[in-house]
N, C-alpha and C positions, 0 to 999 in steps of 0.2 A: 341409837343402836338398840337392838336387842339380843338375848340370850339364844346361842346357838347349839344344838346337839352335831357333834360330826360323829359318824360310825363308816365302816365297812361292810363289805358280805360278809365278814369272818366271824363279826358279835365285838368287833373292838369298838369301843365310843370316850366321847369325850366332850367335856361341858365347858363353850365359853361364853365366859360371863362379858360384859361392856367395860366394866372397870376391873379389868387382869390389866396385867404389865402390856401385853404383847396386842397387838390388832388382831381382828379376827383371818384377814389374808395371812399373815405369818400363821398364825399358830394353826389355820388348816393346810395351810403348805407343808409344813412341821410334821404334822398328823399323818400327811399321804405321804410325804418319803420315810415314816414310822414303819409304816404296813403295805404300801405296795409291794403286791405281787400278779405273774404273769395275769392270774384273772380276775384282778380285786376289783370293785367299784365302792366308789365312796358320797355318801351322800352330805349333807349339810342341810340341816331339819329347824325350822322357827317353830316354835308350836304356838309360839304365841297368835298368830297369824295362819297357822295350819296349813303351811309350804315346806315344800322341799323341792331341792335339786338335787340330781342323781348324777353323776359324773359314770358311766358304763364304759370302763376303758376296752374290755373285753369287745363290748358289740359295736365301737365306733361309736358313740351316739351321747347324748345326753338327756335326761328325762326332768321335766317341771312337775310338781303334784299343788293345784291347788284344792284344797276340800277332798271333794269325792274325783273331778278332773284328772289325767293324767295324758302328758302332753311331751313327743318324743323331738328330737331333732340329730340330724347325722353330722356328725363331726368330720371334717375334711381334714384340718391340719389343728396340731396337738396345741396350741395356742389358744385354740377355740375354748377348751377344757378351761385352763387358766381365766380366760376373759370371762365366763359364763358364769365361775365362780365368783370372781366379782364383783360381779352385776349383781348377782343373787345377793350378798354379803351386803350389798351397799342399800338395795332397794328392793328384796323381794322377786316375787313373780313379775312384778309388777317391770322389772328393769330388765327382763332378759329378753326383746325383741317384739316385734310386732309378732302376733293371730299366727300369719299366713304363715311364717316361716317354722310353724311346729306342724307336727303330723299327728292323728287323733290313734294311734296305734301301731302295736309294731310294726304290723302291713304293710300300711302307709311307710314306715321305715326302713324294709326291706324296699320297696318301690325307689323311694329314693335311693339307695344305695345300689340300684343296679342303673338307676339314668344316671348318678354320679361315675360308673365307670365308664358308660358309653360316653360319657363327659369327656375323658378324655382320648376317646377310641381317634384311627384315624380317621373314619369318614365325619365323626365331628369336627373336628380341627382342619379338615379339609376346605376351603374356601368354595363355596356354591358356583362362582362361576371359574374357578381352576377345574372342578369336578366333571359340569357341564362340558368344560374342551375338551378333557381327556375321554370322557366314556365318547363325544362323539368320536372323536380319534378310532379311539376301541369299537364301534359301530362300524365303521367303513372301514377298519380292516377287518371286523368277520364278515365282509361281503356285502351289506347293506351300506344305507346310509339313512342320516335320522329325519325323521318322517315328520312335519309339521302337519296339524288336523286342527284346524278351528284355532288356532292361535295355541296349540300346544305340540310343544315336541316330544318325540319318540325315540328315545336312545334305546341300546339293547345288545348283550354281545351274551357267547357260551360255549361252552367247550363239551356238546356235545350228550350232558346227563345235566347240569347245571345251568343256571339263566343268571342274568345278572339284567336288569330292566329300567329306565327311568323314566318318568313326564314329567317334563318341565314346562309351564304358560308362559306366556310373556311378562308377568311382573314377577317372576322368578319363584313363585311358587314352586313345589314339586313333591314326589314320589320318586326313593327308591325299595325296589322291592328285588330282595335277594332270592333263590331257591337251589337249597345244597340237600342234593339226595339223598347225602347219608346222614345230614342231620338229624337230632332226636326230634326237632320239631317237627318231620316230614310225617304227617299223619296219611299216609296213604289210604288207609280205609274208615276217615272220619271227616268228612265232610263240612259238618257243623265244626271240627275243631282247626281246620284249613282256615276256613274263611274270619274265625273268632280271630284269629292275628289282627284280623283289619279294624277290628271295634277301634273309636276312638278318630279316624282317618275323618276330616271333612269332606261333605258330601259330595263337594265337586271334586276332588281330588278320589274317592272312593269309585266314582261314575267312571274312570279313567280305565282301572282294572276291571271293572265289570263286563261282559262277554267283548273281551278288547280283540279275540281276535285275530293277533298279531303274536302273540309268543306261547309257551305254554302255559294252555287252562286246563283247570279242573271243575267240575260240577261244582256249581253252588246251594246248599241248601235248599234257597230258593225258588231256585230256577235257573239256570242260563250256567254260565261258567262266571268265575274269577281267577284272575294270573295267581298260577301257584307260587307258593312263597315257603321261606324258614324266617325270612325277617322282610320287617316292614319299617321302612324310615321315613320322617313326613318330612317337612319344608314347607308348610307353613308359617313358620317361626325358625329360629336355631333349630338346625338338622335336629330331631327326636325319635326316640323309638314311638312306636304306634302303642298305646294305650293294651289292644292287644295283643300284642308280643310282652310287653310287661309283664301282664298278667300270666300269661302261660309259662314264663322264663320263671316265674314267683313261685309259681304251683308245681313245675317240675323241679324247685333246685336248681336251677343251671346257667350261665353264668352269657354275656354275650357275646360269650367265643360260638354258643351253638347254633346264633342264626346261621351264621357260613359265609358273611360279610367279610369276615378275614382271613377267609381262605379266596373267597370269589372277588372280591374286589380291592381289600385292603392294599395287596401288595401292589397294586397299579397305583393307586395314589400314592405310597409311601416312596416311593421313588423321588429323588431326588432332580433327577435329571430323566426324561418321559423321552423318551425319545426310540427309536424302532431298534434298536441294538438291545436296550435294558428292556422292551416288551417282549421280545425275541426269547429272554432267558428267560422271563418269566411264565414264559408261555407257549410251550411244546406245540399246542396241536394249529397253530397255525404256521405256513409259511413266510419263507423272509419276502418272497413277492405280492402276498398279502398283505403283511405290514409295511412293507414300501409304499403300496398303493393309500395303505388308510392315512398313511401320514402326508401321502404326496397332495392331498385333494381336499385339505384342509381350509375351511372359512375364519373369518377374523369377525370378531362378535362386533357390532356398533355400536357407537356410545352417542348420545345424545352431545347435543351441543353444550359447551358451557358458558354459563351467566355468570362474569366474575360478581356483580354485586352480589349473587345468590352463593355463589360459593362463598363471598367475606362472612355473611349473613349467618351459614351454616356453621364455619369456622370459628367463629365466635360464638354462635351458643354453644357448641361443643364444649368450647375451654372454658367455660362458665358453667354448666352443668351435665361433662357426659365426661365418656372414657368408653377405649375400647375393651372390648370383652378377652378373653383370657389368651382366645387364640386366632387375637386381630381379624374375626370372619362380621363383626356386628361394631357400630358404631352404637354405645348403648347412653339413651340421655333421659334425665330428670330419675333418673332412678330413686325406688322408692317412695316417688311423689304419687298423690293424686290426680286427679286429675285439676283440681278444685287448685290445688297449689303451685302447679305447673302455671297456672294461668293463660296469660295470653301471647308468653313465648312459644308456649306448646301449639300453639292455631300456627302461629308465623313460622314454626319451623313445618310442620307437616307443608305448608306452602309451601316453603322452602326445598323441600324433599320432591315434590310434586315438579316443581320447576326444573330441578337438576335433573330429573329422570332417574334418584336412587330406588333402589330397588326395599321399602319399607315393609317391614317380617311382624309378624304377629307376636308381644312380651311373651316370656314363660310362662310356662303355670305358675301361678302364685304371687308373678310381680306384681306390683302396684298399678291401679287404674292407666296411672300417668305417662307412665313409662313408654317410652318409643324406643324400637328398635329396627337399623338401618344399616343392610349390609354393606361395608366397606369398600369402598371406588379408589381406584388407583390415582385418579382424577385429585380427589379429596386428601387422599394420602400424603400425597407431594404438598399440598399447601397446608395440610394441616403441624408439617414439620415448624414450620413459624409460628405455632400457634403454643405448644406441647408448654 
């Protein structure tokens, strides 16, 4: 061990040495129920080794300093606080997590802090192919129905000033792209800052909205039109905001109530029971013999055939190196891992995946090489109860 300074924002500090009575966790635990208050943050300084960690109760977050370095991370739940300090306490810079999981600035912290609440929004938590039945549902009662083009489809409902839009491919890819008119994001007379939403969107998924056509466009910078939008969410991977919605939500202040996703679609997935009685109340400007009709003329998605060996196969690595995600929409395995470490269960299960016919999503940003992520089959669900 060595010699530790703890202080506050307020100018309070305190020196411990290795051989005091007490450990260095007690006596900085000590320390911060001394001087905690509503905005304090408390640091824990080696100078021998020229680190710090910064506990920011205030902005949710906690800060590493090695050298000249300074390196943020968003704190989710209050325990993170506690374990970080720790680590720190035990080993330095050196013990508080892998590169990827720190951000090079507040920015980067602010960023995180607003994909951490779409984290918990409903259309993340909403399961990709629950979402898929109900917008089409919602399609074919505002009068259409969804339009398959080259292997993708075309959901789409509105109420008249507002759109609510999806593409969804066949390997479950997708785009949704909200457009609420009275939102702050609705740049009516800026062009260049309409289309900035979509920064970030993969190309082929971006080609979808472009002079699409089919709902409402606006002029594109470049030429052509793009579907106007307040929010743009990808499906690629775990539902995400788009890169440029991010950024614009960062630069104005505001929060992801302003796409307009939970005024325009939120409350159709939050429903518990989807059914034309509960659309009905939700939703004035259509008729009851409208939503009779969308609900009456309903398809049943296909599933692929199952291979028990491939299903044992999957089940088994699972309970050997995965778990589901927070809100059962991703079957998430080798977390963490490289790819290099993963080895050769990692080839055998993408086969695996590939044989079942699941639908496999691109890792977060940030996760490790290794990591496969495989959205959740009803299929798999059931058998993986014997597995848990």
């Amino acid at each position: 061990m060595r010699p530790l300074i703890f202080s506050d924002n307020k100018g309070n500090e305190q020196v411990w040495l290795p051989d005091g009575p007490r450990s260095a966790d007690d006596a900085f635990h000590e320390f911060v129920d001394q001087h905690r208050a509503e905005d304090a943050s408390f640091s824990i300084r080696d100078e021998e080794n020229d680190e710090t960690l910064s506990l920011l109760f205030g902005l949710g977050a906690v800060s590493r300093v090695k050298g000249a370095r300074t390196e943020y991370r968003l704190v989710t739940n209050g325990g993170d606080y506690q374990s970080q300090a720790a680590n720190f306490i035990r080993g330095g810079v050196a013990a508080l997590g892998a590169r990827r999981r720190w951000l090079p600035d507040m920015a980067g912290l602010e960023r995180a802090r607003l994909r951490f609440e779409f984290d918990g929004s409903v259309l993340r938590r909403t399961h990709p192919r629950e979402l898929r039945r109900r917008l089409a549902v919602l399609t074919r009662v505002d009068g259409r129905g969804p339009v398959v083009d080259a292997g993708v489809t075309h959901f789409g409902f509105g109420n008249g000033g507002d759109t609510v839009n999806a593409w969804f491919s066949a390997d479950g890819c997708g785009l949704v792209v909200v457009f609420d008119h009275t939102s702050p994001l609705n740049s009516r007379d800026d062009a260049r800052a309409r289309a900035a939403l979509y920064d970030g969107v993969p190309a082929d998924l971006l080609a979808l909205v472009r002079d699409a056509g089919t709902t409402l466009d606006v002029p594109h910078p470049d030429g052509g039109t793009v579907v106007a939008a307040t929010g743009v969410f990808t499906f690629s991977g775990p539902c995400a905001m788009a890169e440029g919605l991010v950024s614009r939500l960062q630069e104005a202040r505001l929060g992801v109530e302003a796409t307009g996703v939970g005024r325009l679609l939120d409350g159709f997935l939050a429903m518990p029971d989807f059914t034309p009685a509960a659309v009905a109340e939700a939703a004035g400007w259509w008729s009851a013999e409208e939503i009779a009709a969308g609900f009456a003329t309903g398809e049943q998605e296909q599933t692929a055939p199952t291979d028990r060996e491939a299903v044992d196969r999957f089940c088994r690595i699972w309970a050997d190196s995965g778990y589901n995600d927070r809100w059962d929409a991703h079957y998430v395995l080798f977390d963490g891992d490289d790819v290099d470490d993963a080895g050769e269960v990692r080839d055998e299960l993408l086969a695996v995946v590939q044989t079942l016919g699941l639908e496999r999503v691109d890792a977060p940003p940030g996760a490790a090489s290794g990591e496969v992520w495989v959205r959740t089959d009803p299929r798999i669900d059931a058998e993986l109860e014997n597995w848990a």
